[in-house]
Backbone as CSV, one residue per row, in Angstrom:
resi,resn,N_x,N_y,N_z,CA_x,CA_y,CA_z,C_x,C_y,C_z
1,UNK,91.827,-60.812,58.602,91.605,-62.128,59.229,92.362,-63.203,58.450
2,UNK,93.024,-64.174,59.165,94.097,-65.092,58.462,93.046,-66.330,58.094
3,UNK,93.477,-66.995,57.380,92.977,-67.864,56.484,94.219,-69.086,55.952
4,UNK,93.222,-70.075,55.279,93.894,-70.987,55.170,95.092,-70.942,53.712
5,UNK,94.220,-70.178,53.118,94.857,-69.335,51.866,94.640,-67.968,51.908
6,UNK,95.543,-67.432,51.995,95.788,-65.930,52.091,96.044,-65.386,51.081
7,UNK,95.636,-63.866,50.665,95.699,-63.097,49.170,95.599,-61.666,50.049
8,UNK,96.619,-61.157,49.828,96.782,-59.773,50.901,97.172,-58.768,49.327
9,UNK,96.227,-57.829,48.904,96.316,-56.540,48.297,97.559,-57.167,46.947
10,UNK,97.017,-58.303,46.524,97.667,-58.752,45.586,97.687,-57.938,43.951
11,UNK,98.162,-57.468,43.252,98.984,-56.757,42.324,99.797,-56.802,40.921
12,UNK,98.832,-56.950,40.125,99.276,-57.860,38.726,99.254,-57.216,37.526
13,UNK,100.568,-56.793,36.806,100.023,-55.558,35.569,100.902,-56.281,34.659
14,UNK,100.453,-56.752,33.253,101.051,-57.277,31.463,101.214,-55.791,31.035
15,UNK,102.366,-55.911,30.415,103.217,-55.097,29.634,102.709,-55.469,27.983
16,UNK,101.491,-54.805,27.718,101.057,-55.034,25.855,101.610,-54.249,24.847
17,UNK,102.608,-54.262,24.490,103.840,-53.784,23.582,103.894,-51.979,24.556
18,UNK,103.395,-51.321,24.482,103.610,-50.058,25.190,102.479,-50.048,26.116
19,UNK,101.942,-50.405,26.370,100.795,-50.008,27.204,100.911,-51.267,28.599
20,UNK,100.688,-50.699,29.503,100.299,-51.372,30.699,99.086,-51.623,30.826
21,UNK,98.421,-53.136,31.047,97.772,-53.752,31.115,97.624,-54.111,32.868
22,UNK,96.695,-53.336,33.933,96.739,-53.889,35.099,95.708,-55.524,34.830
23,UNK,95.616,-56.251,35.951,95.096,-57.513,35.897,94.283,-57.541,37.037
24,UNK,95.104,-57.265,37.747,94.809,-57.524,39.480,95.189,-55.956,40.081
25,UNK,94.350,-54.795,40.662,94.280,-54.062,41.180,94.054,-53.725,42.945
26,UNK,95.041,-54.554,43.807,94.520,-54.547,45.358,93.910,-56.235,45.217
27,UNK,93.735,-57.032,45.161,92.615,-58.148,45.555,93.144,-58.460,46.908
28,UNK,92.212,-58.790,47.663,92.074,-59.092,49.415,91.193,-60.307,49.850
29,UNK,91.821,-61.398,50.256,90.450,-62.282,51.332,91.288,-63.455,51.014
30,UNK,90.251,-64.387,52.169,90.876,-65.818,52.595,90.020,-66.825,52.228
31,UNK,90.763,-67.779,52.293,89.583,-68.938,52.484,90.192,-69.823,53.938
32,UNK,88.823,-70.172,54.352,89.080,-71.046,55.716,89.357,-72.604,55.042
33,UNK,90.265,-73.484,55.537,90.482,-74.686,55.738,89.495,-75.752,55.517
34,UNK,88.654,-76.312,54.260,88.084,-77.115,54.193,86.708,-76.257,53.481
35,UNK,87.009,-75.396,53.048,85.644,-74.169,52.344,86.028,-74.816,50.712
36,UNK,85.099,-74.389,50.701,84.894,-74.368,48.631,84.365,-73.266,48.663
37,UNK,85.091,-72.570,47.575,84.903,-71.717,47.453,84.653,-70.759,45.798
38,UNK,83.813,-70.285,45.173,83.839,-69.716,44.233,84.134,-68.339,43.882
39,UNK,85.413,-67.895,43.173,85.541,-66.733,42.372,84.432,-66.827,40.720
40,UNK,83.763,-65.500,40.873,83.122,-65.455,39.568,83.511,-64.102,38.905
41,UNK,83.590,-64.262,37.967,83.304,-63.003,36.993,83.595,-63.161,35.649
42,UNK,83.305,-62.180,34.953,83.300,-62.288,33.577,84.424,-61.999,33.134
43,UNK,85.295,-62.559,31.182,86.182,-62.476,31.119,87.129,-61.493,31.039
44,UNK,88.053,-61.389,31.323,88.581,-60.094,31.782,89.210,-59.489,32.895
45,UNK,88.078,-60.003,33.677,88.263,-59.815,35.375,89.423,-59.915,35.850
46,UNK,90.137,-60.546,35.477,91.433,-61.605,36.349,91.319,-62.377,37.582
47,UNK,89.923,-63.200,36.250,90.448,-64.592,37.499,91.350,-65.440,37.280
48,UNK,91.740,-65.635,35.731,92.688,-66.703,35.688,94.308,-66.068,36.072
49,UNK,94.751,-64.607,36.206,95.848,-64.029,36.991,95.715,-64.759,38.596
50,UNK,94.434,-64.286,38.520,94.627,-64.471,40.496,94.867,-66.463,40.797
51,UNK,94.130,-67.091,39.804,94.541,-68.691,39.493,95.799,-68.813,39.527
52,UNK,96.469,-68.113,38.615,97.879,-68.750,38.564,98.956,-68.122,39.906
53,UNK,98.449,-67.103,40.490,99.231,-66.364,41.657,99.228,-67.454,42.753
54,UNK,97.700,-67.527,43.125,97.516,-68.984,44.403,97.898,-70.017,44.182
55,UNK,98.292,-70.640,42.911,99.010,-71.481,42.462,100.355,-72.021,42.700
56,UNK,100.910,-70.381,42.578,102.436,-70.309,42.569,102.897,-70.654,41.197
57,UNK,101.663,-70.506,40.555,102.661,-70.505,39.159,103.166,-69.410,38.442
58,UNK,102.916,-68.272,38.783,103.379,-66.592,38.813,103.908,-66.171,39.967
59,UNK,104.578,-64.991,40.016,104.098,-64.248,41.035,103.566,-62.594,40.925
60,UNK,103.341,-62.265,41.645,102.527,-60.998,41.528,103.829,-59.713,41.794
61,UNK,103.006,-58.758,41.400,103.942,-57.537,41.357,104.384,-57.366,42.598
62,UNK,103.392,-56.948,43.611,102.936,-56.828,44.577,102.273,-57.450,45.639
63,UNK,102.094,-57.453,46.788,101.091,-58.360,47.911,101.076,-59.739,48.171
64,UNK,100.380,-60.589,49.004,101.280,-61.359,48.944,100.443,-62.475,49.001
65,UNK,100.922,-64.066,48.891,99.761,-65.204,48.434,100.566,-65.827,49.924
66,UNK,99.568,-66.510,50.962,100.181,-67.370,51.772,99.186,-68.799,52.043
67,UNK,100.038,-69.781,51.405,99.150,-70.968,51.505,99.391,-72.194,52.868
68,UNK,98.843,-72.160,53.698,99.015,-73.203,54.929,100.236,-72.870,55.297
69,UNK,100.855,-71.201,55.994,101.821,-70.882,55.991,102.594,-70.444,55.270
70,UNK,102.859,-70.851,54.339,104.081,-70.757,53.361,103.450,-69.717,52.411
71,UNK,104.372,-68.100,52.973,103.987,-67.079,52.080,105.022,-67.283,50.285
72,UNK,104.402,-67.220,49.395,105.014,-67.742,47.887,106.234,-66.765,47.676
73,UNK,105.867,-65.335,48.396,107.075,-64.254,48.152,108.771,-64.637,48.311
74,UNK,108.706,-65.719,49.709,109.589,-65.878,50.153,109.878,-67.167,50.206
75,UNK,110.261,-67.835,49.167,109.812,-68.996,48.587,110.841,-68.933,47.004
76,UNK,112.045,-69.757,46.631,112.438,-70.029,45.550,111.803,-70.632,44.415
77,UNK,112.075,-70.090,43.198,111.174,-70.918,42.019,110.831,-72.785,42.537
78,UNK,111.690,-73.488,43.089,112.203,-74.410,43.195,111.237,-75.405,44.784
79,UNK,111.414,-74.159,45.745,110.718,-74.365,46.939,108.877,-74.203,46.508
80,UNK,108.523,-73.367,45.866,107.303,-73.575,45.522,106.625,-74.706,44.409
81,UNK,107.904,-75.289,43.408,107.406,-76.215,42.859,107.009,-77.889,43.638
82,UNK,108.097,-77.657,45.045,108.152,-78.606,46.039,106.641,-78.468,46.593
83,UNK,106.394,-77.177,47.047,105.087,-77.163,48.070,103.765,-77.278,46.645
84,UNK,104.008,-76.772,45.529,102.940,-77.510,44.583,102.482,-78.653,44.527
85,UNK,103.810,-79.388,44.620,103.335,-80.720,44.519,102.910,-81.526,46.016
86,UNK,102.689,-80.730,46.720,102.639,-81.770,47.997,101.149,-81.551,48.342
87,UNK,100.996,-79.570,48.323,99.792,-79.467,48.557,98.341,-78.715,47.570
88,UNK,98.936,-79.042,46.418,97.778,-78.217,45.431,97.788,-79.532,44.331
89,UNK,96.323,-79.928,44.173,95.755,-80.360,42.916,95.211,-79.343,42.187
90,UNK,95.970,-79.719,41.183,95.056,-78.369,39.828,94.199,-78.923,39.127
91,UNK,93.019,-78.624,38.856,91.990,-78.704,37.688,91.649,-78.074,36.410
92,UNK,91.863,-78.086,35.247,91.947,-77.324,34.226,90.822,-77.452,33.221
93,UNK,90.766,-76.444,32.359,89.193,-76.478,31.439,89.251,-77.229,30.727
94,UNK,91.097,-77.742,29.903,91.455,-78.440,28.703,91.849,-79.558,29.946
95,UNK,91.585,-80.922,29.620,91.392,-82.208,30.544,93.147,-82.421,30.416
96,UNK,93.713,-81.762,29.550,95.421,-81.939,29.585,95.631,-83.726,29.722
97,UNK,94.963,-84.408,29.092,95.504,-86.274,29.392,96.819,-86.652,28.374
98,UNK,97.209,-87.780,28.856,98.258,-88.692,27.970,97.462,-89.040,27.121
99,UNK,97.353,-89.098,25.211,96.514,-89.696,25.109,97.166,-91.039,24.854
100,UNK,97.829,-91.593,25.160,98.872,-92.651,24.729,98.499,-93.519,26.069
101,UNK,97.719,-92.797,26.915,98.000,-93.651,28.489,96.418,-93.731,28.611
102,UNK,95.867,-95.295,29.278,94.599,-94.990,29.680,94.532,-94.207,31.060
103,UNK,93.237,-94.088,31.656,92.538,-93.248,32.375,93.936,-93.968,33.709
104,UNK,93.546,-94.863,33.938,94.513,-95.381,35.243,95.822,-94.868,35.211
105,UNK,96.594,-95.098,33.891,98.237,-94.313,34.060,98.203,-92.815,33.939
106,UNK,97.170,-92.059,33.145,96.647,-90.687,33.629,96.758,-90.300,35.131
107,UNK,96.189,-91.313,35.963,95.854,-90.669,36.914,96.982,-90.951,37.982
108,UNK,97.684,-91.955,37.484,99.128,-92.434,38.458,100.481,-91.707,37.778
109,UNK,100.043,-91.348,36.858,101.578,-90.232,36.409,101.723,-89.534,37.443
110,UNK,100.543,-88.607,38.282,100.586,-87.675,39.212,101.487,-87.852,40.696
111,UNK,101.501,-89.431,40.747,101.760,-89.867,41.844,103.431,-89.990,41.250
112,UNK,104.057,-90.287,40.014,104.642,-90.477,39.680,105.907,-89.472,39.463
113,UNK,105.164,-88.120,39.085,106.155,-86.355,39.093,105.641,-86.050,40.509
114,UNK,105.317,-86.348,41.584,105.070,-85.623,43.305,106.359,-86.923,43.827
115,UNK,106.787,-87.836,43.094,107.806,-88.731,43.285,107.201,-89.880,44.569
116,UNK,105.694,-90.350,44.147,104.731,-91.238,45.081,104.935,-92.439,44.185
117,UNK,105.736,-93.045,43.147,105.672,-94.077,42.882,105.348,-95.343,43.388
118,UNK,104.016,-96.032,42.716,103.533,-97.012,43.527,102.926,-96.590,44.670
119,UNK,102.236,-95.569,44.691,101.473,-94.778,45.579,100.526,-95.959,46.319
120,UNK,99.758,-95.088,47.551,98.639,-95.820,48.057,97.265,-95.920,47.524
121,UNK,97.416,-97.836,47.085,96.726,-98.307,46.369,95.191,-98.433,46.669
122,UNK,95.204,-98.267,47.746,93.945,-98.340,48.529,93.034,-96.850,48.087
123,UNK,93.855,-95.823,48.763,93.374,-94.420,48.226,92.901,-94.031,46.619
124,UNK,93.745,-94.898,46.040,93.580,-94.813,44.590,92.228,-95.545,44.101
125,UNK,91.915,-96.561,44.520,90.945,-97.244,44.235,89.837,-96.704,45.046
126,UNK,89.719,-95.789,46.041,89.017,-94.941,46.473,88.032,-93.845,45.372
127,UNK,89.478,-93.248,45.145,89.133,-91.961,44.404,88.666,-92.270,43.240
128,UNK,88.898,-93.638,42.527,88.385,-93.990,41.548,87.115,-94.395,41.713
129,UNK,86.405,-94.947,42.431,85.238,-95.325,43.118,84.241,-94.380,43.642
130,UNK,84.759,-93.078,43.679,84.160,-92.257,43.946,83.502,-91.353,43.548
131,UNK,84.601,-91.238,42.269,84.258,-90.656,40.491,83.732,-91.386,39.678
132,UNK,83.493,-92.663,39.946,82.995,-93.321,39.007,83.475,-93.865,37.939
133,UNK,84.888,-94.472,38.048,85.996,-94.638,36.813,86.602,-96.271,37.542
134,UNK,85.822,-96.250,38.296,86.597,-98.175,38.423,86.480,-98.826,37.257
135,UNK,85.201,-98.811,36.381,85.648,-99.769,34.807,85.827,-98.950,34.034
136,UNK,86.334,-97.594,33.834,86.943,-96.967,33.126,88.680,-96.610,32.906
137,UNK,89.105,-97.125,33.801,90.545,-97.237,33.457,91.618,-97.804,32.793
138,UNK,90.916,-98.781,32.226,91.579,-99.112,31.365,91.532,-98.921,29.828
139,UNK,90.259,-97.359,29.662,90.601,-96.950,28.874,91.273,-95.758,28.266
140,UNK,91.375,-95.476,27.045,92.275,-94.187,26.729,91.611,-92.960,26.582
141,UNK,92.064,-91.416,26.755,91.165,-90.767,26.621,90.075,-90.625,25.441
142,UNK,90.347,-90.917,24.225,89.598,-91.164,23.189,88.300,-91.835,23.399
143,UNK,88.758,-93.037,24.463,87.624,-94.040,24.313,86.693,-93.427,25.841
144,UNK,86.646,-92.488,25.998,86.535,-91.510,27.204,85.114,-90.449,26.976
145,UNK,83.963,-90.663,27.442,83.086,-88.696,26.906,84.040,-88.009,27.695
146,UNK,83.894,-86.055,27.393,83.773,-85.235,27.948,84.145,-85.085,29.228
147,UNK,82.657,-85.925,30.052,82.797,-85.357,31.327,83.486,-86.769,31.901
148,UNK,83.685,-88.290,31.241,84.663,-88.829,32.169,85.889,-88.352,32.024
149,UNK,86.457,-88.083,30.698,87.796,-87.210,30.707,88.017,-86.301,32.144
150,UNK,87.126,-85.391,32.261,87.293,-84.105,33.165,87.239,-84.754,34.690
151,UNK,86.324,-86.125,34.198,86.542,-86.684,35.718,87.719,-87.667,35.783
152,UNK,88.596,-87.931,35.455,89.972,-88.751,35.372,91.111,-87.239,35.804
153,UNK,90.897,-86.230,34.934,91.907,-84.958,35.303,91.055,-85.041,36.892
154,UNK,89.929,-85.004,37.370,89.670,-84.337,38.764,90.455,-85.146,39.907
155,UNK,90.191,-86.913,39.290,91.347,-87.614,39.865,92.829,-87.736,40.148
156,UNK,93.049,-87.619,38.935,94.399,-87.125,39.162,95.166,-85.527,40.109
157,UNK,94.023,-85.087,39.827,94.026,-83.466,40.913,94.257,-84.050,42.473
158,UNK,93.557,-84.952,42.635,92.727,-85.617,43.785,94.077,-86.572,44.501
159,UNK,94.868,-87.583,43.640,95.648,-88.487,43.716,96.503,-88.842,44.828
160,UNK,97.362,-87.152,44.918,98.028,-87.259,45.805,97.864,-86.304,47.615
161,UNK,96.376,-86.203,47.577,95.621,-86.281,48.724,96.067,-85.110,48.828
162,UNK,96.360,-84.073,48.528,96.339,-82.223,48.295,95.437,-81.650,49.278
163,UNK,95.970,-80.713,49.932,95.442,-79.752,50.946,94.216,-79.111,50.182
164,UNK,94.952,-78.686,48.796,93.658,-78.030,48.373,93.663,-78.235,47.004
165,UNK,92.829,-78.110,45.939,92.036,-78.231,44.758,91.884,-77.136,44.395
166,UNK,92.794,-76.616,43.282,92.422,-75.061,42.703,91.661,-75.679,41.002
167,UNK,90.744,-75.503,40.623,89.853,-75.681,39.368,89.721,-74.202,38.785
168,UNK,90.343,-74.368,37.491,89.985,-73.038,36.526,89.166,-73.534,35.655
169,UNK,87.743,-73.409,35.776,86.804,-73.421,34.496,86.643,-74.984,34.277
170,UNK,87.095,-75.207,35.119,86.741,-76.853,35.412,85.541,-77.784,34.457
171,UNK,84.224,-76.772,34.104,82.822,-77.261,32.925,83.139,-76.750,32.134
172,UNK,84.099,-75.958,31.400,84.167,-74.676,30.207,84.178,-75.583,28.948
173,UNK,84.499,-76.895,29.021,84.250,-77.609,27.704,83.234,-78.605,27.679
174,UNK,82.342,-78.742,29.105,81.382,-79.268,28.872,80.030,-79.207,28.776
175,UNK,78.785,-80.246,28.328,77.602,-79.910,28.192,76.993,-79.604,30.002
176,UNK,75.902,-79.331,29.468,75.190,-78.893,31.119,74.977,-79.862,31.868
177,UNK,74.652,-81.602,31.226,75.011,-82.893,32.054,75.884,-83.393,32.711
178,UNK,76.675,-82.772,31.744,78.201,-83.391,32.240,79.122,-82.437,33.207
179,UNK,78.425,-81.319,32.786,78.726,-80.477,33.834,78.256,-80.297,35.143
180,UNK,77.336,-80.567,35.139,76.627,-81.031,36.547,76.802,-82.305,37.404
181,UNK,77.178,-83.468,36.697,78.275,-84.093,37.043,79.149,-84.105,37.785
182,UNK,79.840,-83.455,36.985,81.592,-82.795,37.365,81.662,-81.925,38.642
183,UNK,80.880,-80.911,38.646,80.304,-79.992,40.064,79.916,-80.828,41.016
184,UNK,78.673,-81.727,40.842,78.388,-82.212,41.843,79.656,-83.204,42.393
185,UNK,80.546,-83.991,42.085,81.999,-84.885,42.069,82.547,-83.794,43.377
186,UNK,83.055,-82.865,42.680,83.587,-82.025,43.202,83.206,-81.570,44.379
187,UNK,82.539,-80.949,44.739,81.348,-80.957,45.927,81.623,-81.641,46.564
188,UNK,81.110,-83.667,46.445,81.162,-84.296,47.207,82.822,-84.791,47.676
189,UNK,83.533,-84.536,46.648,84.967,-85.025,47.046,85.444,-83.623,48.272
190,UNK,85.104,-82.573,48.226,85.050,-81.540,49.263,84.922,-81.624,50.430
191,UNK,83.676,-82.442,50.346,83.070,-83.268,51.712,83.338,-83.911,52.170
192,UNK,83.899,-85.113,51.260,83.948,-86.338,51.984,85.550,-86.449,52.205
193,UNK,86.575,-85.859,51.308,87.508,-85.864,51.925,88.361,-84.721,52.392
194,UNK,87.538,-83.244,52.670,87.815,-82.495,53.363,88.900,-81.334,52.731
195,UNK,88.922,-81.240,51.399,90.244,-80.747,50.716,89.651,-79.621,50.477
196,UNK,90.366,-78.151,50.663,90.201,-76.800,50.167,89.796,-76.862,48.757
197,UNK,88.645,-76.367,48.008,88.584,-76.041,46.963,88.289,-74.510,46.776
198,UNK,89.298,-74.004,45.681,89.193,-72.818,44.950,88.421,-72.927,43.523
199,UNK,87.321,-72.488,43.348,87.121,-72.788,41.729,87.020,-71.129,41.183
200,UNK,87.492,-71.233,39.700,87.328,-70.075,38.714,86.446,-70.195,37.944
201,UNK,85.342,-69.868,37.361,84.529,-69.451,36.997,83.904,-68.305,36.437
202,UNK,83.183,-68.519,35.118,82.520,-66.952,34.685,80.832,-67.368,34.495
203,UNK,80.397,-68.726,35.414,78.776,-69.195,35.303,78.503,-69.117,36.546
204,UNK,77.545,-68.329,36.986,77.163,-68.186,38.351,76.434,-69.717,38.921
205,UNK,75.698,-70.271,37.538,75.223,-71.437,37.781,76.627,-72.715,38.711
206,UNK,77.619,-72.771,37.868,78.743,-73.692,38.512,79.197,-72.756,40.002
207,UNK,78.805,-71.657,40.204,79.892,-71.421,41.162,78.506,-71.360,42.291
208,UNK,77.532,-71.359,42.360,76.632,-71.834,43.470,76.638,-72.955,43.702
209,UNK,77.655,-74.115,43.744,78.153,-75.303,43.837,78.806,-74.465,45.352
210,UNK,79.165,-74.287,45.372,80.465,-73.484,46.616,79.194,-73.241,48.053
211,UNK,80.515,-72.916,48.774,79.967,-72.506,49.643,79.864,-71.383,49.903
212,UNK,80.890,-70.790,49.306,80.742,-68.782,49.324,81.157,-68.350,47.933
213,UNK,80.812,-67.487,47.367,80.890,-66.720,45.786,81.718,-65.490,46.304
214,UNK,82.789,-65.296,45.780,83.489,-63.776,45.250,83.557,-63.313,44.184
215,UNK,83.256,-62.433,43.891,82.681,-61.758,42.734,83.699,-60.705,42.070
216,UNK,84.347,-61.056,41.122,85.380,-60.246,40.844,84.789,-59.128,39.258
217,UNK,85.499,-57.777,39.302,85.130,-57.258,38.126,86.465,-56.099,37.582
218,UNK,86.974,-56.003,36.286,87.959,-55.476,36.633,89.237,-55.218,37.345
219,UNK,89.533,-56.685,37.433,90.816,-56.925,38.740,90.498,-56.587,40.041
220,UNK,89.416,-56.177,40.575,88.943,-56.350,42.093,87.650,-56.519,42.282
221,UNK,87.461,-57.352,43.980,86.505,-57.591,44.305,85.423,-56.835,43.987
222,UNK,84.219,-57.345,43.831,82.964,-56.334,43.947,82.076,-56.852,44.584
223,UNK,80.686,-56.567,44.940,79.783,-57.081,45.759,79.386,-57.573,45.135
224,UNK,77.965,-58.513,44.800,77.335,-58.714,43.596,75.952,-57.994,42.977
225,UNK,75.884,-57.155,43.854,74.897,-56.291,42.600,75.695,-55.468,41.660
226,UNK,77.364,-55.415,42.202,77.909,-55.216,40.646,78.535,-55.177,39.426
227,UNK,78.288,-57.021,39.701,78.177,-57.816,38.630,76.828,-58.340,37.695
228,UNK,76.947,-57.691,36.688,75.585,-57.556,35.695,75.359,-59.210,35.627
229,UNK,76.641,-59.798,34.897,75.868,-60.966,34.512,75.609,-61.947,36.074
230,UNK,75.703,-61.984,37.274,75.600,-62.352,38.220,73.598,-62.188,38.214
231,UNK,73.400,-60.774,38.519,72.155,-60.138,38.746,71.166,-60.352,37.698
232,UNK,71.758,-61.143,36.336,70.744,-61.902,35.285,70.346,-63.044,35.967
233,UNK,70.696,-63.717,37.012,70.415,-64.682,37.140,69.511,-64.883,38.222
């Protein structure tokens, strides 16, 4: 069944000085157009392989990634850095900021490498309003907690109005407040402005934020009774 993001028997093996390392063994499934969606599993699994494949920031050995059309196989290093930037916000565990730049030029650099200079100001003051960073922009990340940091990167994910939102570990450096926070943001920015989210995850707690859980173990899907740390919970 086609989907809005496609992952067809995708195929991922590291070369560890002599030994082959598979990652991704077969992985299969979609997400529909406007889903949030959670991959879980523990480390190891390859979720952050299958992250960087839907990304287009790899590609896979094998099988194939197709995002709103555009299968990545058939696609130049060059043509996928184009469709990155038009239709994927990334979210990362490390908040990756300028620290030289406050929260506001953080979040307009984005608009700045997608080549939106002087972007729409309206939208911007949106997304800032939405996260909760209208009197926070004019400061630097230093002068920043945790979870507004992670919420300035979600903005900037957000910025240039992206089809979809891929988040790897999106809470992995934060407390359970701030992490709940950050999830709930996310969520509602899902909602309210309708953008595909992919999140990676190894806390079943963050990924029942979603609307559907895939459960990865060993480079392929599994159900979830068999995932142990899933069934602790």
């Amino acid at each position: 069944m086609a989907g809005f993001i496609e992952a067809v028997d995708l195929r991922k093996t590291y070369r560890v000085g002599k030994v082959d390392v598979p990652a991704l063994r077969g992985i299969s499934f979609h997400v529909e157009k406007g889903e949030f969606v959670s991959v879980v599993g523990p480390s190891g699994s390859g979720k952050s392989t299958l992250f960087y494949l839907l990304g287009g920031l790899t590609r896979a050995d094998s099988g194939r990634v197709v995002v709103d059309g555009d299968d990545f196989a058939k696609l130049s290093d060059a043509e996928r850095t184009r469709m990155r930037k038009r239709k994927i916000g990334f979210v990362f565990q490390k908040f990756n900021l300028l620290p030289t730049l406050d929260a506001g030029s953080n979040i307009a650099i984005a608009q700045d490498i997608a080549g939106r200079k002087n972007g729409d100001s309206a939208y911007f003051n949106k997304i800032s309003d939405l996260l909760g960073l209208t009197k926070r922009l004019h400061h630097r990340p230093s002068e920043l907690s945790g979870g507004e940091q992670q919420r300035v990167a979600l903005a900037r994910a957000l910025i240039n109005q992206p089809a979809i939102v891929l988040a790897d570990e999106p809470t992995g450096n934060l407390d359970s407040k701030n992490s709940e926070i950050v999830l709930g943001m996310l969520r509602q920015t899902n909602r309210d402005l309708g953008q595909t989210v992919l999140m990676i995850t190894h806390n079943p707690e963050a990924a029942s934020y979603a609307d559907r859980i895939i459960h990865m173990r060993d480079g392929q899907i599994v159900a979830p009774e068999q995932d142990p740390q899933w069934a602790v919970h």
